[in-house]
C-alpha positions in Angstrom: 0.0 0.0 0.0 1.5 3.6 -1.1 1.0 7.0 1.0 -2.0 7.7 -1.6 -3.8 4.7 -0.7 -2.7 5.4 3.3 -4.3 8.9 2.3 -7.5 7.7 1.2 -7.9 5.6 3.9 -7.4 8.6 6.2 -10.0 10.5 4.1 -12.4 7.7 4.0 -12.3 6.8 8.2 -12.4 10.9 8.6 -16.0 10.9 6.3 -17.0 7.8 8.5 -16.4 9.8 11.7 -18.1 13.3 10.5 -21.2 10.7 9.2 -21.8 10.1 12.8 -24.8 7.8 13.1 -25.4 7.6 9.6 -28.1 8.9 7.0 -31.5 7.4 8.5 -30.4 8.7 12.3 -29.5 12.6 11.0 -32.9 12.6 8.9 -34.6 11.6 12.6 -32.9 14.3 14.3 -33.8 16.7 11.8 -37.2 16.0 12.1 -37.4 16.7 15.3 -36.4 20.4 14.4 -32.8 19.1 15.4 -29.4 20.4 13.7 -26.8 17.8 13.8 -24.0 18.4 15.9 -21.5 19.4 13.2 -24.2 21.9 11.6 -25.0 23.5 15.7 -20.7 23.9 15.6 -21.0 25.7 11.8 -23.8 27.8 12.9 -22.1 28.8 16.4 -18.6 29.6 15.1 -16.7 32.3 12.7 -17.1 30.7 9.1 -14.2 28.6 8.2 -12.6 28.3 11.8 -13.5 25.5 13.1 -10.2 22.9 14.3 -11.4 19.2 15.0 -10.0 17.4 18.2 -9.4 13.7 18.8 -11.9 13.1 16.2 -10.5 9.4 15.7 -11.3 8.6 19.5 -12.8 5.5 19.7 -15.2 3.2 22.0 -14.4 -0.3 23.1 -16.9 -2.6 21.8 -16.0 -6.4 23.2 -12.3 -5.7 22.5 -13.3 -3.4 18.9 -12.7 -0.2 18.3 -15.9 1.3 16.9 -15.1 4.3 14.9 -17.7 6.9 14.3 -16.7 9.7 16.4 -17.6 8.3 20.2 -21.2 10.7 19.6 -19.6 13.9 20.3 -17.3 16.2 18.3 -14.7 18.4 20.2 -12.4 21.1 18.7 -11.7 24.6 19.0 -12.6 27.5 16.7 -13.6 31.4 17.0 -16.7 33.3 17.7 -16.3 37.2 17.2 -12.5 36.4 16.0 -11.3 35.2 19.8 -10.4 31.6 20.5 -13.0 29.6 22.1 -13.1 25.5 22.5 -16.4 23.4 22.8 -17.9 20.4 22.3 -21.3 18.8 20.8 -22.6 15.8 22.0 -24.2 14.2 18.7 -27.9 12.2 19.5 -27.1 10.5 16.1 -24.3 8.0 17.6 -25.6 5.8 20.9 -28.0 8.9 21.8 -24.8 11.1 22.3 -25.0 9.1 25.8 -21.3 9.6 27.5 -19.0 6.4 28.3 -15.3 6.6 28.9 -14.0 7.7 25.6 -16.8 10.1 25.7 -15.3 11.5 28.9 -11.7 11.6 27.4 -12.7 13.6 24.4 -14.3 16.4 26.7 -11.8 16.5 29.0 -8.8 16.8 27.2 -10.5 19.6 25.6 -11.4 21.2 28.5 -7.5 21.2 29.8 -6.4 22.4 26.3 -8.8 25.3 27.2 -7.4 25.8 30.3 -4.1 26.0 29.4 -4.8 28.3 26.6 -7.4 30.2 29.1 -10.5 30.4 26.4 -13.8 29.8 27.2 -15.5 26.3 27.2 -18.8 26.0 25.4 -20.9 23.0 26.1 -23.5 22.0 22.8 -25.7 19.2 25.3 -28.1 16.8 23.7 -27.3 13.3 25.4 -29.5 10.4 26.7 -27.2 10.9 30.0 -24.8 7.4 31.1 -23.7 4.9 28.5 -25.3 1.9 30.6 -23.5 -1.0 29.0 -20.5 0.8 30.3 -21.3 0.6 34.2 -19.3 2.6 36.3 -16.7 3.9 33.9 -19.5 5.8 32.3 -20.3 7.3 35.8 -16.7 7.5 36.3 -16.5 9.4 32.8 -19.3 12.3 34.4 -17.2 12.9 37.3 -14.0 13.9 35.6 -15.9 16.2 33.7 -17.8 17.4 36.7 -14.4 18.4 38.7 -13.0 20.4 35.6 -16.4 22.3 35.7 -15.6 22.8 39.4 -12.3 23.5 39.6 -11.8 25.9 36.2 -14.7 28.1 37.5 -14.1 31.6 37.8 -10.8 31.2 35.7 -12.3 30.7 32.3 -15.9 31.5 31.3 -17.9 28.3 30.9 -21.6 28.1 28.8 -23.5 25.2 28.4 -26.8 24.9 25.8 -29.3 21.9 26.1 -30.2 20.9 23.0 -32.0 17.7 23.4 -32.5 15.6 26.6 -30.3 16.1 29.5 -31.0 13.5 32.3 -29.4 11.7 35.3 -25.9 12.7 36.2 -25.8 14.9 32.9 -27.3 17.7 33.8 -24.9 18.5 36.8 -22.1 19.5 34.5 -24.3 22.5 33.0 -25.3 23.2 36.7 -21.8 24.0 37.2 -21.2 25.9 34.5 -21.6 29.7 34.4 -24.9 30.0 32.2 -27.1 27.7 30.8 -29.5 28.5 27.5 -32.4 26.0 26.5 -34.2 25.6 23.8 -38.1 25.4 23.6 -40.1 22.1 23.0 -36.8 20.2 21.8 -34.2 20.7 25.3 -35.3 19.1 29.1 -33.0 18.3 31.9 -34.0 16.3 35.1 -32.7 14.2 37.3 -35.0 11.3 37.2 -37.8 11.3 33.9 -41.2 11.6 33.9 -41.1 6.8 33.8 -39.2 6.8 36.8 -41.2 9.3 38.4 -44.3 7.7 38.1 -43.4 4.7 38.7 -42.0 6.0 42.2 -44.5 8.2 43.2 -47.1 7.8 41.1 -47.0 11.3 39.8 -48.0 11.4 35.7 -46.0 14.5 33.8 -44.3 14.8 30.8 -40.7 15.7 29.3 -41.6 19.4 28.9 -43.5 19.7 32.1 -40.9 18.4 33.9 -37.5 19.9 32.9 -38.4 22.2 29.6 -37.2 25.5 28.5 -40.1 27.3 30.5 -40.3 25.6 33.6 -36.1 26.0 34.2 -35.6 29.1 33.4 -39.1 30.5 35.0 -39.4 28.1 38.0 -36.7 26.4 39.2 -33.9 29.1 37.8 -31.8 26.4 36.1 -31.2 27.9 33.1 -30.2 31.7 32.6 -32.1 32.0 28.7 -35.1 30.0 26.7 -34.8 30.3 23.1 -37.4 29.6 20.4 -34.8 27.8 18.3 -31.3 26.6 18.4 -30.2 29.4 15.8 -31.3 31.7 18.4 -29.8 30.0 21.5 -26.8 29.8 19.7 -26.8 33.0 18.7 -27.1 33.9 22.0 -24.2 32.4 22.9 -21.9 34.2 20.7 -23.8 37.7 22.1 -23.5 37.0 25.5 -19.5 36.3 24.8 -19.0 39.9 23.6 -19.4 41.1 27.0 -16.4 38.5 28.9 -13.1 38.4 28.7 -11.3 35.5 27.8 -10.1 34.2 31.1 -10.3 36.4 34.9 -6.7 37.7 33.5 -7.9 39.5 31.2 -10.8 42.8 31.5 -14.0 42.7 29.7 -13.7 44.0 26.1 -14.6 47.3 25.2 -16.1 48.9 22.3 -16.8 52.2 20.9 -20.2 54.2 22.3 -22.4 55.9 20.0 -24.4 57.4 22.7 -24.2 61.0 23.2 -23.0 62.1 26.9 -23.9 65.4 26.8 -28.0 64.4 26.8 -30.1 65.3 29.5 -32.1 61.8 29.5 -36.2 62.3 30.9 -35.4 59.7 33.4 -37.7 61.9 36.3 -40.4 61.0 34.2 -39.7 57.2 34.2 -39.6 56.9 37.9 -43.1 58.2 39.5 -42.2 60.3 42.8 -44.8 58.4 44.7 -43.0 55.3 46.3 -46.5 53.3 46.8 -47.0 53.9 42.3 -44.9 50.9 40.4 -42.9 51.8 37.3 -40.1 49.5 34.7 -37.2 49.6 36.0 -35.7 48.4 32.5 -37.1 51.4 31.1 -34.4 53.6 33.2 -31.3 50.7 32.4 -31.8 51.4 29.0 -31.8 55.4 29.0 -28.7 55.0 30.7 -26.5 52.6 29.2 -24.9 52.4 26.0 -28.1 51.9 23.7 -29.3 48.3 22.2 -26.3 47.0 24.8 -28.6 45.8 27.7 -28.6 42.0 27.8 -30.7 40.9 30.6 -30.0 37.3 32.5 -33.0 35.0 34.0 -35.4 37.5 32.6 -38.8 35.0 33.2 -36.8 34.1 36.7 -37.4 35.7 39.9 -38.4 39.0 38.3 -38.4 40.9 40.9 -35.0 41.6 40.0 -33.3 42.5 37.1 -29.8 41.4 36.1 -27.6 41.5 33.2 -24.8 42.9 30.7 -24.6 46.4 29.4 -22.1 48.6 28.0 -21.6 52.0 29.8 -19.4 54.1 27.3 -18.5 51.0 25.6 -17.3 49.3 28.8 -18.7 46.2 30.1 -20.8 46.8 33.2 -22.7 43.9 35.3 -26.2 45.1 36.5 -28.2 44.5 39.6 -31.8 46.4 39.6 -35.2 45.9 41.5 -38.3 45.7 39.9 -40.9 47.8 41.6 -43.9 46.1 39.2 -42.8 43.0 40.7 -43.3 42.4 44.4 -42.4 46.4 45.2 -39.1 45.0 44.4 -38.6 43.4 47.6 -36.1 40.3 47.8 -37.1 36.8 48.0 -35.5 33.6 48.4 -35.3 33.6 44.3 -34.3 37.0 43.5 -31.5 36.6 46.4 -30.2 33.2 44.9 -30.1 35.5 41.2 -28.8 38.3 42.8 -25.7 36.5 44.5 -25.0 34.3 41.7 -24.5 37.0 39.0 -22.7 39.5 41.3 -20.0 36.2 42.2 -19.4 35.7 38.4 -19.0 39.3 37.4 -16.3 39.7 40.6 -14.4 36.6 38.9 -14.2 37.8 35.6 -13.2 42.0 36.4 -16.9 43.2 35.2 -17.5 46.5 37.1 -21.1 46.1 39.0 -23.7 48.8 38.6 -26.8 48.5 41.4 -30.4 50.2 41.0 -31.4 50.5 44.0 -35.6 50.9 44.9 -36.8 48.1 47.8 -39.1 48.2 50.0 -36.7 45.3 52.2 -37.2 41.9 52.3 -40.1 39.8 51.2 -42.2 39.1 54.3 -44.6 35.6 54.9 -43.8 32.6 56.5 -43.1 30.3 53.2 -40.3 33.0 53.0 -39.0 32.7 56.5 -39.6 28.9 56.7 -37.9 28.8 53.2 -34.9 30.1 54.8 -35.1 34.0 53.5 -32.4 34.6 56.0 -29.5 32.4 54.5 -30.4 33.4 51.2 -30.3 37.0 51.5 -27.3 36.5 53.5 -25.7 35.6 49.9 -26.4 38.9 49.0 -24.4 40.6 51.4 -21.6 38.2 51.2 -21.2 38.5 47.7 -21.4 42.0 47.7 -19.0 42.2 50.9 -16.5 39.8 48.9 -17.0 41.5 45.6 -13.2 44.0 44.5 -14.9 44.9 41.3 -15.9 48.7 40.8 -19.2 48.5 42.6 -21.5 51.6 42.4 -24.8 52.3 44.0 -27.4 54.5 42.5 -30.6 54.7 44.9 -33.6 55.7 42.8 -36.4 56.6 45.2 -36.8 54.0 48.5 -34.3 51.8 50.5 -35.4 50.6 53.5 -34.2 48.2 56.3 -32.1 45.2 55.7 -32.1 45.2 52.1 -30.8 49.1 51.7 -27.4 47.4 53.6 -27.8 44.3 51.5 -27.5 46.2 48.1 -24.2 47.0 47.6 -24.2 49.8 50.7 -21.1 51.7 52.0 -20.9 50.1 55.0 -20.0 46.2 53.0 -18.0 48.0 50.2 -19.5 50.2 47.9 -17.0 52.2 46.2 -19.8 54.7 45.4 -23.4 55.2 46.2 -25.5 57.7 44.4 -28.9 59.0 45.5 -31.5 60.9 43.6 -32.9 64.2 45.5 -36.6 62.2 46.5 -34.7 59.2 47.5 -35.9 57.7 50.6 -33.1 56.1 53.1 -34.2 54.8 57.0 -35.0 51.3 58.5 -38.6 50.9 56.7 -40.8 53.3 55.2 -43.2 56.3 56.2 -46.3 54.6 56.6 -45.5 51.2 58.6 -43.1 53.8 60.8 -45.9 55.9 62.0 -48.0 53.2 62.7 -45.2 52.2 64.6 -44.5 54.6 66.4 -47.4 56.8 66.6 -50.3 54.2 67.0 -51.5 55.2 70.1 -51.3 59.3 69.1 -53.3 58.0 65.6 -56.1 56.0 67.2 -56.8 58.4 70.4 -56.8 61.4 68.5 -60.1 63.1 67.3 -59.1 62.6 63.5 -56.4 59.7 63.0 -56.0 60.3 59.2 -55.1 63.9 59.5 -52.9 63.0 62.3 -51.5 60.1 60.5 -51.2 62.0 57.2 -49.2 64.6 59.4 -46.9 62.2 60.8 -46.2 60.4 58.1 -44.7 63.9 56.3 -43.1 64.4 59.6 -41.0 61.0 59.1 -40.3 61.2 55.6 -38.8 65.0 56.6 -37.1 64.3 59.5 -35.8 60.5 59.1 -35.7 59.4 54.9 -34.3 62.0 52.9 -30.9 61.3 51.3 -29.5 64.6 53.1 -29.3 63.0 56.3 -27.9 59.8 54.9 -25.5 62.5 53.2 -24.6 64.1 56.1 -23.3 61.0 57.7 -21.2 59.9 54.9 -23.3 56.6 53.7 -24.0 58.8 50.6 -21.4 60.1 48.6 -23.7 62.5 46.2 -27.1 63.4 45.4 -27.3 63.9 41.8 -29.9 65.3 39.1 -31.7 62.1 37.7 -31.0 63.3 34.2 -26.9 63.2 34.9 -27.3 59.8 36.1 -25.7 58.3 32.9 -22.8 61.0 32.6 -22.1 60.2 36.8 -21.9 56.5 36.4 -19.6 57.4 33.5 -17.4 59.2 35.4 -17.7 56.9 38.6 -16.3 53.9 36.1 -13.6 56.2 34.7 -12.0 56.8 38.3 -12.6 53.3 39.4 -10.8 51.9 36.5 -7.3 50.8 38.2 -9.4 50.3 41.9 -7.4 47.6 43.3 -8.8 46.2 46.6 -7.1 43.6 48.7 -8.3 40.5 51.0 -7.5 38.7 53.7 -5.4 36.0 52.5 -7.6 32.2 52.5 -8.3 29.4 50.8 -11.9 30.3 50.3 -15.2 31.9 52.3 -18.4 30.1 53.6 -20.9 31.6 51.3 -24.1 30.4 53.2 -25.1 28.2 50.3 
């Protein structure tokens, strides 16, 4: 045999391996509204960029080799012309279920990441364990699993379900740093809807049970739902133009077309009256860079609002209440999104922005039996924790616990703003009079006069941002229309903040 037959055995095995399952299985996934794995890594990268890993990896089949790519495809390639490595699981070959050469491909991937510091995306569409492998399967997940664990916060890691995503599999997305779904073709869950019913006689299906809209409405697993994969993996290349590389390197920047010298109408965004509900997207996007805002867990928790933005073409993290929502008080949820998001900017040098309107923390006794109190603690810690650039901008009400919570002087804000009716003090007007006064109110000959009266009295005398001012917890009361040119100049100062810790192996978050 001659190098040119050698060759075109190369090219034919190659063909055999990029064939995955064959003809008859594509066409099924197809139908199913499915791109192959191989079309999912064409639509996802740059055109023409695209650099195949290990593709000859093979599993053991009673002492064969059986060689048609081990159902997933690894390999590196660029998105927005930076380096970036990944890997699809392909349904066609064994139901992309992992085994041990499954596990190999990933992970040597994921270390070539790591020591080139570029970003892991994960492409997920897998029937979960390889059963006729036993406990090398299982052994497979865990390698996987500890990269997850032990490259987070160093490189920036992205998973999207495309397909099923059961048992042990779905702990390596839950690891990861964000996970995008798809609608009516992605689940993930622990145990299906079979085993359920069969254990606790409980009848659901797939997409009731782990779809797009249940995970990233009700349980907060996943961070986006997308109609179709073009769009979750579309969303995946936007949500990369706001991280660096590696927690080396700063966000990227681009240029702002935004004019700084506009007066934005944000007074008339924001009613005066702290009991009347408003958008609080509506002021993000008057102030940031425009078309930049990219909001995280939008259907989750929406109480609060997090996400990506540009600020004068920086990247900025943002934290925000949602007065529509709840008053904008904190819950269990909104803490668990809150603390979450404000951990990963910290890791990857993303400067954190905080709109500040809460009436405090959600009150009930689901709340307090649901354990409100260790997870608003996570908001505090990760604030507390937090040396990004971290500045405050209270919009109109602050009250009690959560006005310290959010990003306040006294655990680390670098600056807090406050608009001129901003109300600062331990809770608000009405529940302090009635408080306080209760006994003045209900003997007097006219208790809503007198109430009325005292409630003024409080809001003069205790909740205006002077006094809070005066004492040093605020650094500047600003016009609402300069809010966007302040933050600008806030980030511009902060730039080179450095801001040391105790030295330690690692906190106790109260997870």
């Amino acid at each position: 045999m001659d190098i040119y037959e050698k060759m075109n055995e190369l090219y034919d095995k190659r063909r055999k391996v990029e064939l995955g399952g064959g003809d008859n299985r594509i066409q099924k996934q197809r139908e199913k509204g499915k791109l192959t794995a191989r079309e999912r890594i064409a639509t996802l990268l740059d055109e023409n960029t695209f650099v195949e890993l290990y593709p000859f990896i093979a599993q053991r089949h009673e002492g064969v080799y059986v060689d048609n790519g081990e159902g997933v495809v690894t390999g590196y390639g660029k998105i927005n012309e930076r380096l970036v490595f990944l890997f699809a699981q392909d349904f066609t070959v064994y139901g992309g279920a992992l085994g041990e050469m499954h596990a190999r491909k990933i992970t040597q991937m994921m270390d070539l990441a790591m020591k080139n510091r570029a970003p892991i995306i994960g492409l997920n569409d897998s029937g979960g364990a390889r059963i006729q492998e036993g406990v090398l399967s299982l052994d497979g997940y865990g390698h996987v699993f500890y990269r997850n664990a032990i490259y987070s916060g160093v490189i920036p890691q992205i998973s999207v379900i495309m397909g099923p995503c059961a048992g042990g599999a779905v702990y390596s997305p839950a690891i990861t740093d964000f996970v995008i779904m798809v609608e009516e073709t992605s689940q993930m869950f622990i145990t299906g809807p079979k085993v359920i019913e069969a254990v606790t006689n409980e009848t659901i299906s797939a997409n009731e049970l782990g779809g797009a809209k249940i995970h990233s409405s009700k349980s907060g697993n996943a961070h986006f739902s997308c109609k179709t994969e073009e769009e979750a993996l579309q969303k995946v290349r936007q949500l990369l133009c706001y991280l660096p590389q590696n927690n080396e390197e700063m966000p990227p920047s681009i240029q702002s077309k935004k004019k700084e010298d506009v007066l934005y109408d944000l007074p008339e965004s924001v009613p005066i009256d702290p009991m009347l509900t408003y958008d609080i997207k509506k002021v993000i996007k008057q102030v940031v860079d425009d078309d930049s805002f990219l909001e995280i867990h939008e259907l989750f928790a929406k109480n609060a609002v997090i996400g990506f933005a540009r600020l004068k073409g920086q990247s900025i993290g943002i934290v925000a209440n949602q007065p529509k929502v709840k008053a904008g008080s904190l819950d269990i949820d909104s803490s668990d999104k809150i603390a979450r998001f404000i951990r990963f900017c910290n890791c990857f040098h993303i400067p954190l922005i905080t709109f500040e309107d809460v009436t405090g923390f959600f009150p009930g006794v689901n709340e307090e039996h649901g354990g409100i109190i260790r997870h608003g603690a996570k908001i505090l810690y990760a604030y507390s924790e937090a040396t990004i650039p971290k500045v405050t901008v209270i919009l109109r009400k602050a009250y009690g616990g959560a006005y310290v919570a959010l990003n306040s002087k006294a655990i680390g804000a670098d600056i807090v703003l406050a608009w001129p009716n901003a109300e600062i003090a331990v809770m608000g007007p009405h529940g302090a009079v009635n408080v306080l006064y209760s006994k003045e109110i209900i003997h007097s000959s006219n208790p809503e006069e007198v109430r009325k009266k005292k409630i003024e009295e409080y809001r003069t005398k205790y909740t205006n941002p002077y006094i809070a001012a005066a004492n040093g917890m605020v650094d500047d009361i600003i016009d609402p229309r300069e809010t966007r040119v302040k933050l600008i100049q806030c980030m511009e100062m902060l730039k080179e903040k450095t801001d040391q810790r105790p030295n330690r192996k690692h906190g106790n978050i109260p997870l």
